[in-house]
N, C-alpha and C positions, 0 to 999 in steps of 0.2 A: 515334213510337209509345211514346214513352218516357213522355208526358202520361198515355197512356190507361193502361199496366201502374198507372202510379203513385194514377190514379183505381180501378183492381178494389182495389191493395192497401188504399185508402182505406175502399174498402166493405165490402171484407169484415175491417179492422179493427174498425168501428164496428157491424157485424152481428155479432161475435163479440162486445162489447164488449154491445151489446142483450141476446143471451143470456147473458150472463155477469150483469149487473144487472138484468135482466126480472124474477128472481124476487122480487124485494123489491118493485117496486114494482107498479104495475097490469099484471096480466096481458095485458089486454085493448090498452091502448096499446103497450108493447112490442111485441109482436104485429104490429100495425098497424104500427110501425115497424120491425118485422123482414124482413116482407112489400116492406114500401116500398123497401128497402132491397134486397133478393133481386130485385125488379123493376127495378132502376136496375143492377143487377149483369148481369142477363139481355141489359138492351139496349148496355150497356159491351160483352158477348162478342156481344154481334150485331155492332156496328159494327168489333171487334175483327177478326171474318172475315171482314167483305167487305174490309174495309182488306188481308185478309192476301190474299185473291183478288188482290185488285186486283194486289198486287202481286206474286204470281205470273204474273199473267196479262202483268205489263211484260217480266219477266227471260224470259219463253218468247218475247214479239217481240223482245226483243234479243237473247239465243242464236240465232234464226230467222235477225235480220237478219248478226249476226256471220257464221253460215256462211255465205249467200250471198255476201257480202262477202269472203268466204276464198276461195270455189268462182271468184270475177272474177279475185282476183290469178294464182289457177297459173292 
């Protein structure tokens, strides 16, 4: 998970970096790559939480299987 934190920091370095230098030059392409840019961020935190489901949904079958597993011993 450590790839993906390190890719939003990357995005939203260079989307901050976009607005910070958009004003000098063409409004209009900045823009375009700020957009671009905002949309590559959006599907980063999509994949972010299903990755995070996912992996809740592992540690609730392994706390499940742990009890049961406890409830055999006594």
């Amino acid at each position: 998970m450590g790839g993906l934190l390190g890719g939003v920091g990357n995005i939203v370095n260079a989307a901050a970096g976009a607005v910070a230098g958009g004003n000098g030059g063409g409004g209009a392409a900045g823009g375009g790559d700020f957009q671009a840019m905002m949309d590559q961020l959006k599907q980063t935190y999509q994949e972010s939480m299903q990755k995070s489901m996912e992996l809740r949904r592992v540690q609730v079958d392994q706390n499940t299987q742990k009890k049961v597993a406890d409830e055999r011993v006594q």
